[in-house]
N, C-alpha and C positions, 0 to 999 in steps of 0.2 A: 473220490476224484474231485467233486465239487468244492470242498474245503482246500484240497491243496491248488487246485489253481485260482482259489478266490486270495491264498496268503504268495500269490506268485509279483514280483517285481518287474512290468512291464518295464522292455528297452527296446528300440531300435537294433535291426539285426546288425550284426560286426560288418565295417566298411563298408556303413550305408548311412547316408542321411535322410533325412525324413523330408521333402520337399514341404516348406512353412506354409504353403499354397494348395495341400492337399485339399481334396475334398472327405468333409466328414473327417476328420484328422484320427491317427489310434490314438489311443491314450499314452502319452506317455510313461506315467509308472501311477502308481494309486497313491491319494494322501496318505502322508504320514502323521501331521499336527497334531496334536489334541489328545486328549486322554480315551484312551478305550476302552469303548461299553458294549454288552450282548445286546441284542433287541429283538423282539420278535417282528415276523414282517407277515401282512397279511395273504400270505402265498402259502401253497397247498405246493408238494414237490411232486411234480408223476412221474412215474413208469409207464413210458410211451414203447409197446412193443408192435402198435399198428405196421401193417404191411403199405407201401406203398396203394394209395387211392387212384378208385377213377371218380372222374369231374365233371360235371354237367351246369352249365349254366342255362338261366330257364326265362320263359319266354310266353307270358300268359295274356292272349287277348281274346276278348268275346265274340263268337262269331255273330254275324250282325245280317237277322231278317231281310233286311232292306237294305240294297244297296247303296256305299255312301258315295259320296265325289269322289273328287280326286286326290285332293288333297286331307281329304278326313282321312283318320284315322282311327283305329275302332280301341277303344280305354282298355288300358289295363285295369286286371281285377286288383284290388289293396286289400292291404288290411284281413282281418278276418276270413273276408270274403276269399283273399288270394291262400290264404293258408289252407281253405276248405277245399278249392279246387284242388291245388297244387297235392294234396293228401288223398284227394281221390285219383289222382293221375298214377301215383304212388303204385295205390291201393292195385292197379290193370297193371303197372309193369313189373315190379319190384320182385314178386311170386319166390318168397323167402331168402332173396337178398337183404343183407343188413346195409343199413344206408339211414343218414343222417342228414338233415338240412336244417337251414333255419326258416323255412316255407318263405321264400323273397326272393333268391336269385341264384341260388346252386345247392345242389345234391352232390353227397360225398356218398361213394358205395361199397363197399368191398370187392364188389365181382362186375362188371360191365353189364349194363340193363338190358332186357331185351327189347327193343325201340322199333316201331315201325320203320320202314323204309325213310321216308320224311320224316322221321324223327320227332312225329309232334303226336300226341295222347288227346282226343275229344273229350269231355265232361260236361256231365249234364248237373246246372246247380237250380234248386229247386226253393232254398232258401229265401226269405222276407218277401214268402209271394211270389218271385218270377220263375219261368220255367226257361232259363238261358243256359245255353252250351258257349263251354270254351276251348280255347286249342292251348292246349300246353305244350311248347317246341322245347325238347330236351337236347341243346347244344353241348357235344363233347368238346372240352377243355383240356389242355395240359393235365394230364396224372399229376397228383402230387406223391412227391417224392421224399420219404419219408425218410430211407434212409442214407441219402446224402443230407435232409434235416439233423440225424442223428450223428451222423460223422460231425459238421457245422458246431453242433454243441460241442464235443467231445474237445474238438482241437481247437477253434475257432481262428480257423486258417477259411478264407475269404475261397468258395467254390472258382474252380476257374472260370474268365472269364466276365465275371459278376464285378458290376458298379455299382448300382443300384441301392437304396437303402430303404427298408429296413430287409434284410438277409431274411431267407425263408418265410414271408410275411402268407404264404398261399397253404405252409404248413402249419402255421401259429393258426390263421384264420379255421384251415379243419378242424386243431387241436379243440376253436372255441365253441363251433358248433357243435362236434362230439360232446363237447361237456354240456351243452347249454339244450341240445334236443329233448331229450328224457323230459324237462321241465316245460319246454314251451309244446309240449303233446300234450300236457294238462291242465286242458282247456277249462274245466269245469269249475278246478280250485286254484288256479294259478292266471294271474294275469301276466303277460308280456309284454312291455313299451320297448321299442327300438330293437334294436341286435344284440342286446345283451344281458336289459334288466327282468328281472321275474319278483312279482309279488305274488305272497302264496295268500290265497282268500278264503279258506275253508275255517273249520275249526282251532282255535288257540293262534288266527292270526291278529299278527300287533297292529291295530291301526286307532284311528283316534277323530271324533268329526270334528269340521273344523268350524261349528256352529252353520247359522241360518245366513241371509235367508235360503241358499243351496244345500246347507248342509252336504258340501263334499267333505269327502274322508280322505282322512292322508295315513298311508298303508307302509309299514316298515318290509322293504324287500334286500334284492341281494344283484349285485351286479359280478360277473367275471371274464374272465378274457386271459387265455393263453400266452404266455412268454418268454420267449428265450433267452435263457441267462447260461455264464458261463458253467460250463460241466454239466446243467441239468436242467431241465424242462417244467415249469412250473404254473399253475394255475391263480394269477391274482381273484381274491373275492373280496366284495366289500359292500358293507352295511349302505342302503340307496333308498330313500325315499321318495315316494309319489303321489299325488294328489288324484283322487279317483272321481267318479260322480256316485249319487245316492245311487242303490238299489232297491228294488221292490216295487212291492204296485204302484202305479202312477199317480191315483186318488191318493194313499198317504203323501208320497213326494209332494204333490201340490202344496199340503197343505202351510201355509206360512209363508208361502214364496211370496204372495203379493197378489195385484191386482192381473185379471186374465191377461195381460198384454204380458205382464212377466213371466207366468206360466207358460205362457207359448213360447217363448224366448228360453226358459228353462229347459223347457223338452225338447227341441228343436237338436237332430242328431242323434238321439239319444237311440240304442240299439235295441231291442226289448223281445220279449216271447209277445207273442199273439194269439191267444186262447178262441179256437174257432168251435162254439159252443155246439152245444146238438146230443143228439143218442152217440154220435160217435167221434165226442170231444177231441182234438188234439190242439198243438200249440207248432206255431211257425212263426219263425224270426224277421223282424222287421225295421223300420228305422224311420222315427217317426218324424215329420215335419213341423206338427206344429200343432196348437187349436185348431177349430175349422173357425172361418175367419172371412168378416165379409169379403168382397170381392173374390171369392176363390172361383176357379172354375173359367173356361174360356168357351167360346162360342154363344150362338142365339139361347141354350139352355141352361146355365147357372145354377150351383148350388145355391137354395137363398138361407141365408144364415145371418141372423136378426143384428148379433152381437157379438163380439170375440167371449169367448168362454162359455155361448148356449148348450143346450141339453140336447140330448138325442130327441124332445118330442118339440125340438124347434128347429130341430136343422132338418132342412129336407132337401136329396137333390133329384134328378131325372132318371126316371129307370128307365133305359131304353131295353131292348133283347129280351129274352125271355124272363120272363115274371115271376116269382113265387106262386104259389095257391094264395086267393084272396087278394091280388095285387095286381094294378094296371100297367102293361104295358106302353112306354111311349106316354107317363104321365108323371107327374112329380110323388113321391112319398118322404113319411120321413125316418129318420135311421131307429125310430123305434120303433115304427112300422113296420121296417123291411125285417130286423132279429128277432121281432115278433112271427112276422110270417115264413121267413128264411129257416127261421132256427129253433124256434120255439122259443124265445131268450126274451125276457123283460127286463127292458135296459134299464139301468138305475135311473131316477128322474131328476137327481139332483147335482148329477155329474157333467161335465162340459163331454165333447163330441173332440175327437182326435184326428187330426189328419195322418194319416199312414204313406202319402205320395207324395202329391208337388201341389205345387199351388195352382197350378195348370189344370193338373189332372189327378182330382180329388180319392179319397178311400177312406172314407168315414167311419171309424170305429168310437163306441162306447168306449169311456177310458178306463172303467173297471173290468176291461179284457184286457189290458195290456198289464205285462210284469216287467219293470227296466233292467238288463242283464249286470251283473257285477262284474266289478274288471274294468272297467271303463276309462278311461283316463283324461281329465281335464284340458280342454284344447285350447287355456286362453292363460293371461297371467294372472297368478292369485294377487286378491283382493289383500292393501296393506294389513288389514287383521285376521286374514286366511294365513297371509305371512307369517305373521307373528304366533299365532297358533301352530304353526307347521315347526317353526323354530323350536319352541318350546318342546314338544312332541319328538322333535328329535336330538336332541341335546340328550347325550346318555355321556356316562364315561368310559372313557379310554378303555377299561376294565369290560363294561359291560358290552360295549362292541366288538372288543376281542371273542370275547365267551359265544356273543352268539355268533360269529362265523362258525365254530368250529362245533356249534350243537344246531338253532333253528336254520342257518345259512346252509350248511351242509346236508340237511333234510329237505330245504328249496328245493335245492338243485338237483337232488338224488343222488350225490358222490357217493355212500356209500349202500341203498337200497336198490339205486334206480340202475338198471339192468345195461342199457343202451353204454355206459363207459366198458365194462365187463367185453361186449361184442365187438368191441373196438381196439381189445388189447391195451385199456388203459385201467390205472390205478391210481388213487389221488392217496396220498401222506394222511395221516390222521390227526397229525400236530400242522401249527403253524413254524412254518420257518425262521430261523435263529440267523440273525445276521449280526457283522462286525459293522457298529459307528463309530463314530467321535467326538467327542463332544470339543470344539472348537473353544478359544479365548476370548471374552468378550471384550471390546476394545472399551476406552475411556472416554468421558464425553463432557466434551469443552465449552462452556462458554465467554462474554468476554471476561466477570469476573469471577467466574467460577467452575473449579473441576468435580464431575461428578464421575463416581464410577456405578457400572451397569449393575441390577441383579435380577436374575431371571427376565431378563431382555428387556426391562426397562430401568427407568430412571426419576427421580425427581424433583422439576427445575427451580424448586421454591427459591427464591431472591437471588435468581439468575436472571443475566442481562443477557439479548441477542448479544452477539458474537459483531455484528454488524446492521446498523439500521438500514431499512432503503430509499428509498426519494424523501426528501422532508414532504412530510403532506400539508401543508401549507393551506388547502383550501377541500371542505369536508364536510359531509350535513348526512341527516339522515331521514329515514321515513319510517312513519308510523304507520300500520294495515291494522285497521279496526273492523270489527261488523263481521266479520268468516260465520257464517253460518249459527250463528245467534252466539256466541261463546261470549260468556263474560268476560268483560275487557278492563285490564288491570288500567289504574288512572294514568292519563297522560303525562301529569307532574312528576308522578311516580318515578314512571319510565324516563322524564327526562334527567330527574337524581341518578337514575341507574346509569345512563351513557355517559352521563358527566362522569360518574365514579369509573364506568371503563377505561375512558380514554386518561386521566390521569393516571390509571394503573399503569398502562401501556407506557404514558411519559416518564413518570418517576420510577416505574417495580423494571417495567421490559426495555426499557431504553431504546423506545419505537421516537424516531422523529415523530410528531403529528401537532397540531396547533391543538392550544388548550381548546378553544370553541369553535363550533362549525359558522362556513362563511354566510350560514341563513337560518333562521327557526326551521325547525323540522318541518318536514309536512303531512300533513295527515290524510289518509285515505280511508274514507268508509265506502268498506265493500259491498254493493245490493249484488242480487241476482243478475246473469249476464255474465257475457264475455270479460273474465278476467283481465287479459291483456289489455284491452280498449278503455276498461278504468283507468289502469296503473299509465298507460301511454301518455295523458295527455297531464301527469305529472312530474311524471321524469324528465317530458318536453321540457317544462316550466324550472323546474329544477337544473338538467345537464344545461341548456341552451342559456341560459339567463346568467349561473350560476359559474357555469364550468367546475364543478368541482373533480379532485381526483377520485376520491372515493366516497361510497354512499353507504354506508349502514343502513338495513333493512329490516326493524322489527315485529317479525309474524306474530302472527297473534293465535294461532294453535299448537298444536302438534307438529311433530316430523313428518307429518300424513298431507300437509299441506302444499302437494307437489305443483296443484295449477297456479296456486301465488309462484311458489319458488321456479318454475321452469319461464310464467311471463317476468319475473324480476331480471334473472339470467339470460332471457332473448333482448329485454331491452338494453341491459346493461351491457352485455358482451358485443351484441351485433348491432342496435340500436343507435344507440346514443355515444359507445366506447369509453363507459365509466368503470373503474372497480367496482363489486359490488361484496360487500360479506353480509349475509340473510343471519341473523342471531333471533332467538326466540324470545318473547317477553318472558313468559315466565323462568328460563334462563337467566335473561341479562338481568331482573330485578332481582335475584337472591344475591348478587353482586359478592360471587365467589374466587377467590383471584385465583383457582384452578381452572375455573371458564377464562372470566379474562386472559390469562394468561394464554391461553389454548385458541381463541380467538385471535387475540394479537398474534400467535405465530402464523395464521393465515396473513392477516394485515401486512406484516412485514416479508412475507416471500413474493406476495401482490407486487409490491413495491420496488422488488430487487435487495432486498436484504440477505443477509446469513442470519439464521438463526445459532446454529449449534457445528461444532465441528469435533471429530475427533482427535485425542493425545495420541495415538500412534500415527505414522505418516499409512498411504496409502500405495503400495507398490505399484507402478507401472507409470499413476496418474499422476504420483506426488510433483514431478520435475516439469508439472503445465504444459506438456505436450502431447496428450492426451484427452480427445473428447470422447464424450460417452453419449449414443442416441439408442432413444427405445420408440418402438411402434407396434399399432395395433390395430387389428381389424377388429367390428362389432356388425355383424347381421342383424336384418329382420327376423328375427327368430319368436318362438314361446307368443305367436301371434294368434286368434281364434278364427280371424280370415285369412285372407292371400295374401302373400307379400308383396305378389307381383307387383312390381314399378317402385319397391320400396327400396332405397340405396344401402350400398355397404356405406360403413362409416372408418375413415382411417384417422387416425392421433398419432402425431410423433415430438415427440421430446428431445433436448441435447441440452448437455453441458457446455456451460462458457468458460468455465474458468478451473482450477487444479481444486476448489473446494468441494463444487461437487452439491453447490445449495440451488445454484438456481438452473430450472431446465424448461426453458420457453418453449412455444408449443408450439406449431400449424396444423391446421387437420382440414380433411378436404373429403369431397364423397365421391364413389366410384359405382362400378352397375351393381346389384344389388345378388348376395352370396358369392361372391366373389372375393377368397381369399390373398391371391396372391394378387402384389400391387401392381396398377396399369402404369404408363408412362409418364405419369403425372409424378412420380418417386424422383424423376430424375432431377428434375427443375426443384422441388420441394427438397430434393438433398442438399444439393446446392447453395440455396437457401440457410439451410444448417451451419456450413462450412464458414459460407460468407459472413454468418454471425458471430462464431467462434473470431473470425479475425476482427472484427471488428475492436470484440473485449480480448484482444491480446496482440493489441499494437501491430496490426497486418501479418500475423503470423498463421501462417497454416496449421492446422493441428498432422503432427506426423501418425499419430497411431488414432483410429476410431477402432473402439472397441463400439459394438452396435447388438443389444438385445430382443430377439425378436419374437415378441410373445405370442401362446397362442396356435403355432401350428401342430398338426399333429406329425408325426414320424411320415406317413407315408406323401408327406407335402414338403422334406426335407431337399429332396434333390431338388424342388420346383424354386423352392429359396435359390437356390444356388444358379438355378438355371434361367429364372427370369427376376429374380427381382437384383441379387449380386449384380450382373452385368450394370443396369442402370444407374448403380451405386457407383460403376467402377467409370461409368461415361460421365457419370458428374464430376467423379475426383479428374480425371481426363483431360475436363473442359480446366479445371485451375490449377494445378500443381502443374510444376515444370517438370520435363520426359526425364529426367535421372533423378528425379525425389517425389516417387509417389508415394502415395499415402499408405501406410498398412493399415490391415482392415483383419479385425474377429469380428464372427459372426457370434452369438450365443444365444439358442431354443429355448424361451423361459415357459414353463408352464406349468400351471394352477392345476387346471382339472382333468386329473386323472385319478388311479383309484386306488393309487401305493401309500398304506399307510406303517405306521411302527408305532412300536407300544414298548415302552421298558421292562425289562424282567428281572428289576430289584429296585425296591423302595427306594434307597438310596439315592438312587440315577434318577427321579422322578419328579416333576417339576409341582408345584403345588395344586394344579389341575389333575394330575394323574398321566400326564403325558410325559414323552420324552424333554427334558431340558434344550432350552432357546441355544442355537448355537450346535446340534446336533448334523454331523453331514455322511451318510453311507453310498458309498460309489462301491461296492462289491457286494456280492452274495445274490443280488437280485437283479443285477447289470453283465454287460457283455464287456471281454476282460479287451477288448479292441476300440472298442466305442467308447469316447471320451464324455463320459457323462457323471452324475450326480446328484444326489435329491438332498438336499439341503430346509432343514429345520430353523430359520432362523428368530422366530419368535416364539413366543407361550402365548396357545390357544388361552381364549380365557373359559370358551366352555366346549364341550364336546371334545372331540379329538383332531388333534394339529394332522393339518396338510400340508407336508412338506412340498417344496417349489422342486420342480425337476429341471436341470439344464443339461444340454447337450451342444457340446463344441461342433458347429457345422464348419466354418472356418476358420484359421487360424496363422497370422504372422506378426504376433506380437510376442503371445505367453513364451512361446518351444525359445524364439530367439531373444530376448529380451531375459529370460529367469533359468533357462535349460533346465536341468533334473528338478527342477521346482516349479516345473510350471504347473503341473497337478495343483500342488499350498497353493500358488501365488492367486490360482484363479479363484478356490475355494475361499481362503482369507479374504479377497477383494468383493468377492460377490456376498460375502457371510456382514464383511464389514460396511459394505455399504446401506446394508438392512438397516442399521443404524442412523444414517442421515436423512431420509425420511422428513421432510422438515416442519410438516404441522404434527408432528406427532411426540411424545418421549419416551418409546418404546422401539424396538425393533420390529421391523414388519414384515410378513410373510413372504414374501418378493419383494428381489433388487426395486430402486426408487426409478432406475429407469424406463423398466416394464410395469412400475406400479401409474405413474403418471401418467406414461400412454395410455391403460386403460381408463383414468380418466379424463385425460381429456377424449376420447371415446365416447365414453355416459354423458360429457358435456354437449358434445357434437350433437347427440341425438334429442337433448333438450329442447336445442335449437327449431327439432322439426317434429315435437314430442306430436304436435295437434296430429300430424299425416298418420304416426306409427297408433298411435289409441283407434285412429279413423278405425285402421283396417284391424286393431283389435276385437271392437266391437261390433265390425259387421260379418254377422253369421246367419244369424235367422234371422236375421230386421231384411235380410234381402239389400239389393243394390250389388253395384260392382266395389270392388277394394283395386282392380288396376286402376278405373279413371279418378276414385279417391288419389292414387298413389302419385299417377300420372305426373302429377303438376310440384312433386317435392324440388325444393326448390335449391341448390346449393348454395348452402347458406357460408357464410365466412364472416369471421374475425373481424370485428371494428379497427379500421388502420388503427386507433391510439393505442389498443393494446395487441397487437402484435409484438410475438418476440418479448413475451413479458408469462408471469405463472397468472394470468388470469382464470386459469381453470379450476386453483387449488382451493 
């Protein structure tokens, strides 16, 4: 059934038309283009024969000694902690119900629970020392409905009633807990980060350290998630990697890390056994804060504690309450004193003392009784050569990631051992799934005196001219940054051979306007220690203010790793002072390679308002210059080691001015902080768009925007349509005249997610081992209603290509503008635009106008890198992260370069 409705020709039903205005549009019929290839797709098919569920949504908070105000609230349990309770709640009601959850916020059952009256389960947790009860309130939910899910697939005729999108999403979501239970019950060998990844940590798992001084380990695991697709019900999996912390005893961890201050900073969170010595040894879980560390301790009695990292036979704090034998009550001892006379234990002597509580309220343990628990997972961003270690570590081929889905990924998860699918009436495929692609045309690419055609997605521009230069740069200089952290520093003269040879490459090879010499000697910076910014400031003063130049060349003097020069180079330049700036590296620009240069100057010249490159075929919709294209994008405080709180969402948005499609200027602005969809600041900033478009095309309104919006997920589709469309629609409103509004497509771009393909003949296989650039499959793994597609448009250079997924949320251009071609016309446009890309000569993973918006995004947050590191790095140093955050400042764009590609 699933093969014949994936080879079915969507149409519109007889004497009916499709209103162009729809929400979420059907597909109109599937592409035809391109040559057809099998592919395998990383999906598992089930046999879903579950009975309809009952549902409980759950509700865990501590009941609390002491009465609080009014306004407290008493914390939910997280994490670990929430999973233990929530499994002992289980454990009293369940009494040989089969029921599945993902221990966070609902329970799926086969049979209805028997529930107290109030509906809520007491537990007593005993765990890291405390002895606290909680109330778990088990709230019934809508049943899920499994087989109106199942009819859904079969036909995929829309349930009555139903608007909504994503269809069955309450079914999908049981299918992923059922799958996903069996593995997150296995606590011992199996780690679990978020709702859906599992790292298995036992015996034969792949992980790899990622060096000192933390020596965390980055651990190959497996992510999946339930889907429905036409005719059949499927389980995506897929290869996921995670950064862990060290395990084992504490004393080894220590060793390397550094001086004590780092060690406490290292351990700080860290989850561990606690080995409580004696005749009748055991171990209880706990979570340690820190060193024990002067000032610890509150009131007239005080732990006193010489140094950070002293020993058990130098820390001593107040025993009050009853004593050991041999021990004063209501007097100071010290911790080797007390496991002496507590426990019989003689503490090691050359080991630091562990705080187990708070800094308040102290618990001093010997740090050769603690073991740190495995599983752990990293709460902060990895370190540039933690990065680059992790990369490396996971870079497999296409081949090899396939293979292990279908042997260690499938032993993860338990698809075929682990019991819990069995009791649920499911069965997962033992192959991966075979789908129809295509492998798309690749288009030709122009410049002014030369055609190049593509292969395997790119191209090369040797004694190719830009297509079109931008502003003559007429007035231009650069800066030298010496001194970074002792590195040896190529000779100045050197360097100034080298940029002379650039900028003539650019004048004579790339046909960039630019004046042969800069309007001043370079200037030189040697960097000491201290605020970066506050160096480089009072030279670019000296430099923009004196000088006015357009642009500045900026030669670093290390590595790519050299982000505090490059982010104050980019705050001065962009919001400062409102210079160009392009950052080139020395030892870069001195091999004076006219592959750099040349890749260089394509920055220089998009800077400026140039074309770089255009394509020899025309572009349908856009070709006739009445057409702009905008792309935008949110960026949270996310992958932060502190609170976010007070820290802003960051939005970038991009448009086209003209029918080539080279230059897309920017605005970006900040909004309250994880907050996806855009506030009413969209509306004024669209505006803004529009009014620029006329600008460059002689006061002419643009009649179609086509508008890519990256980034959200399915269940934030209707919220597109419902709060941020409107605003889009009050701006076109406020300028087009009431009988020529504007047509508007909406199009869902997005990166990450977990759908990959592999080819299943040599032939079809790109020289990485992946699918060929220009690959696009909209069946076999989609819904034959929803207008969507996953598009392959370049070649991974290592690992395995992620194709880009788009989904039509609105649409009154394609359907009227192309009819029975609007499937090609969309796919051709979005495949060919990968191409125009304009610092690049390749094809790139996503359309250029969801690629820009996400960076200017990364730019945005440059801006205000100082706030977002703050609250990185405060976790165990103590302090607040909201009044760090408090004060982030909305930063914006130097009037001179507004409305320019200053971010490329």
């Amino acid at each position: 059934m699933a093969s014949k409705m994936s080879g079915l020709k969507i149409s519109s039903d007889k004497g009916s038309k499709q209103p162009s205005d729809e929400r979420i549009p059907h597909r109109p019929a599937y592409g035809t283009k391109g040559t057809e290839v099998i592919l395998w797709a990383n999906y598992f098919a089930l046999t879903v024969k579950t009975p309809s569920l009952y549902r409980y949504t759950l509700e865990v908070t501590r009941r609390s000694r002491v009465p609080r105000g009014n306004n407290q609230q008493e914390p939910e349990a997280k994490g670990t902690k929430r999973q233990a309770v929530i499994q002992s709640a289980l454990n009293q009601v369940a009494k040989g119900i089969k029921y599945a959850t993902e221990f966070k916020s609902q329970v799926l059952s086969l049979a209805r629970l028997p529930l107290p009256d109030n509906q809520i389960v007491e537990v007593s947790y005993g765990d890291e020392g405390k002895d606290d009860t909680y109330a778990v309130k088990f709230n019934p939910s809508p049943d899920v409905d499994m087989d109106a899910m199942r009819a859904y697939v079969r036909t995929m005729n829309d349930p009555p009633g139903s608007t909504g999108y994503p269809k069955f999403s309450d079914a999908a979501d049981a299918l992923t807990i059922i799958a996903g239970h069996w593995a997150r019950t296995r606590t011992t060998d199996t780690a679990t980060v978020g709702s859906n990844r599992y790292f298995f940590l036992g015996e034969g798992s792949e992980k790899q350290s990622l060096g000192g001084p933390e020596y965390n380990t980055v651990i190959r695991g497996y992510v999946q998630s339930a889907r429905l697709a036409t005719g059949r019900l499927l389980l995506n999996v897929n290869v996921t990697h995670g950064v862990f912390r060290p395990e084992g005893p504490v004393p080894e961890l220590m060793q390397g890390v550094g001086h004590p201050q780092q060690q406490s900073k290292f351990l700080a969170r860290l989850r561990c056994y606690r080995t409580i010595p004696g005749p009748k040894s055991r171990k209880i879980k706990g979570i340690i804060c820190g060193l024990a560390m002067p000032g610890d301790g509150s009131g007239s009695n005080k732990p006193k504690v010489p140094r950070v990292g002293a020993t058990a036979n130098e820390v001593s704090f107040y025993l009050e309450g009853a004593a050991p034998p041999g021990l004063s009550t209501n007097a100071y001892c010290t911790v080797a004193q007390y496991y002496l006379k507590k426990y019989g234990y003689k503490a090691q002597p050359n080991l630091p003392v562990v705080n187990m509580k708070t800094r308040q309220k102290t618990d001093y343990v010997p740090a050769e009784l603690l073991e740190v628990i495995p599983g752990q997972p990293l709460r902060r961003k990895t370190t540039p050569n933690e990065t680059a270690e992790m990369i490396k570590f996971a870079c497999r081929s296409p081949f090899e990631n396939a293979t292990s889905l279908v042997e260690a990924g499938r032993k993860c998860l338990g698809l075929d051992g682990g019991s819990m699918l069995a009791e649920f009436n499911v069965t997962a495929d033992k192959n991966l799934l075979t789908v129809r692609g295509r492998e798309l045309l690749t288009p030709g690419i122009t410049y002014s005196n030369k055609n190049f055609p593509s292969y395997n997605g790119s191209w090369n521009m040797r004694g190719a001219k830009v297509v079109k230069s931008g502003r003559s740069i007429d007035r231009w200089s650069w800066i030298h940054i010496e001194g970074a952290g002792g590195r040896p520093q190529p000779n100045h003269d050197e360097l100034r051979d080298a940029m002379g040879a650039f900028v003539r490459y650019m004048r004579n090879d790339s046909g960039i306007a630019i004046a042969a010499n800069p309007c001043r000697n370079p200037v030189r910076v040697f960097l000491e220690n201290g605020n970066i910014l506050h160096q480089l400031k009072d030279k670019f003063r000296m430099l923009c203010v004196e000088q006015r130049p357009q642009l500045v060349f900026v030669v670093l003097p290390g590595k790519k790793t050299d982000t505090e020069i490059y982010n104050a180079v980019k705050y001065l330049g962009d919001v400062e002072f409102g210079v160009h700036t392009v950052c080139v590296l020395s030892s870069n620009i001195k091999k004076g390679a006219p592959q750099y240069f040349a890749n260089v100057g394509l920055k220089v010249n998009l800077k400026m308002g140039g074309i770089n490159h255009q394509l020899s075929n025309n572009l349908k919709v856009v070709n006739d210059g009445k057409t702009m294209l905008v792309g935008y994008d949110v960026i949270h405080p996310t992958n932060l080691a502190g609170s976010a709180e007070g820290l802003p969402s960051l939005v970038g948005m991009v448009s086209s001015v003209d029918r080539f499609l080279a230059q897309f200027p920017a605005t970006a602005w900040a909004q309250a902080g994880r907050q996806e969809m855009l506030d009413e600041t969209l509306e004024e900033k669209f505006k803004g768009r529009i009014r620029l478009w006329q600008r460059h095309n002689k006061n002419q309104l643009p009649q179609n925007i086509i508008i890519f919006r990256d980034g959200v997920s399915e269940s934030q589709f209707d919220k597109v349509l419902d709060e941020e469309l409107p605003l889009m629609r009050k701006a076109c409103k406020a300028l087009y005249p009431p009988n020529q509004p504007a047509k508007i497509a909406i199009i869902v771009s997005v990166k990450r997610h977990a759908t990959r393909f592999y080819p299943t003949d040599k032939s079809q296989m790109s020289s990485t081992g992946n699918i060929k650039p220009g690959t696009v499959v909209d069946r076999g793994v989609t819904q034959a209603r929803t207008w969507d597609f996953f598009l392959t448009a370049h070649e991974a250079l290592q690992g395995t290509a992620r194709p880009a997924h788009y989904t039509v949320l609105l649409d009154e251009i394609f359907r009227p503008a192309l009819k029975q071609e609007a499937a090609n016309g969309l796919e051709a446009l979005t495949h060919e635009m990968c191409y125009l890309f304009g610092r690049a000569t390749r094809a790139v993973s996503i359309c250029p106008p969801a690629y820009y918006a996400d960076i200017v995004c990364t730019r945005q947050r440059v801006y205000v890198a100082d706030y977002f590191d703050r609250a990185d790095n405060q976790s165990s140093a103590g302090g607040s992260t909201a009044r760090a955050a408090a004060a982030v400042p909305n930063v914006s764009v130097h009037p001179n370069l507004q409305d320019s590609m200053y971010y490329i």
